[in-house]
N, C-alpha and C positions, 0 to 999 in steps of 0.2 A: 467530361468525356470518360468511359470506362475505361480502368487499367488493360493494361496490352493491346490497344487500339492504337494504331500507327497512322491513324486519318485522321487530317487536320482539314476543316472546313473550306472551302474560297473564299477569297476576302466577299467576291461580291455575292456572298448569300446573306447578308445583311442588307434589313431594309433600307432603302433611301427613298422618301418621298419624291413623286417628279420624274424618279428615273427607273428606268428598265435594270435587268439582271446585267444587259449587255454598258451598261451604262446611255441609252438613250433617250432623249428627256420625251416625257408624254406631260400626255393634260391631266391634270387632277380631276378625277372621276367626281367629288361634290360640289364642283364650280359650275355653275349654270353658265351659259355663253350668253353673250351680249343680246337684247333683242334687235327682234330685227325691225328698218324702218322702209320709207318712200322710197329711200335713196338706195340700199342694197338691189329693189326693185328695181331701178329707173329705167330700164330698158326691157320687156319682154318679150320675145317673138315665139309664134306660134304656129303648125300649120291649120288652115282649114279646110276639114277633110269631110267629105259625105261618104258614111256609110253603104256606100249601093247595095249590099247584102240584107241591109233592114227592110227594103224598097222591093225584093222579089222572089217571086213563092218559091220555094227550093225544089218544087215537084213539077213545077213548068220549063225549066232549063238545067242545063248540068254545069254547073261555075262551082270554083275553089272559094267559102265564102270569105278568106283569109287574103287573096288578093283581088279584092272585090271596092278598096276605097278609092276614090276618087279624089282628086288633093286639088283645091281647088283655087289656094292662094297661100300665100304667107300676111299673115296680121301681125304689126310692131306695135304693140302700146306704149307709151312712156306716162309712167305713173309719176315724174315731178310735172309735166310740163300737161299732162291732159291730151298729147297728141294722139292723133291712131293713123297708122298707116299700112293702106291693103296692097299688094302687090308694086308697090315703090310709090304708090299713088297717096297723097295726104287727102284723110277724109274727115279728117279731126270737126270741119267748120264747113264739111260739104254741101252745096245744093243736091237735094235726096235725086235729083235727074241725073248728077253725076255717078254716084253709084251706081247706077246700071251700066253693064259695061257696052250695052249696043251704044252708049252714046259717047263713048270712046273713038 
């Protein structure tokens, strides 16, 4: 420190691995994270959505193409068990006549 300088450091401007200025702990920036497997997956749900803006010429009607999708169910996959389920309905092991919904 130069002579006549009456400033003495913080303690906490000294490195510490792990931890912040304020003291709080972070992650080590060259630590790779765990990979990931089946099991972080096992559940996904998704909506399925048709885009009707894809489907109509912009110069035959006057629509927002931004609130133009159409939602047309929720799909739950489950990646340990192979299940699929569309709108509460299990279709994992369906007869393809049940998927049609007229036959609901």
């Amino acid at each position: 420190m130069p002579n006549g300088c009456k400033l003495k450091p913080m303690d906490n401007l000294e490195y510490k691995a792990g931890v912040t200025a304020d003291g709080y702990g972070i992650a080590p920036a060259d630590e790779m994270p765990p990979a990931l497997s089946a099991d972080d997956f096992q559940q996904i749900e998704m909506s399925l959505d048709i885009p009707v803006a894809d489907y109509i010429a912009e110069d035959t009607i006057n629509f927002n193409p931004e609130e133009t999708e159409l939602e047309v169910g929720r799909i739950i996959a489950n990646a340990k068990t192979g299940g699929v389920v569309f709108n509460g309905r299990d279709i994992s092991s369906a007869d393809p006549a049940l998927l049609n919904p007229d036959c609901w």
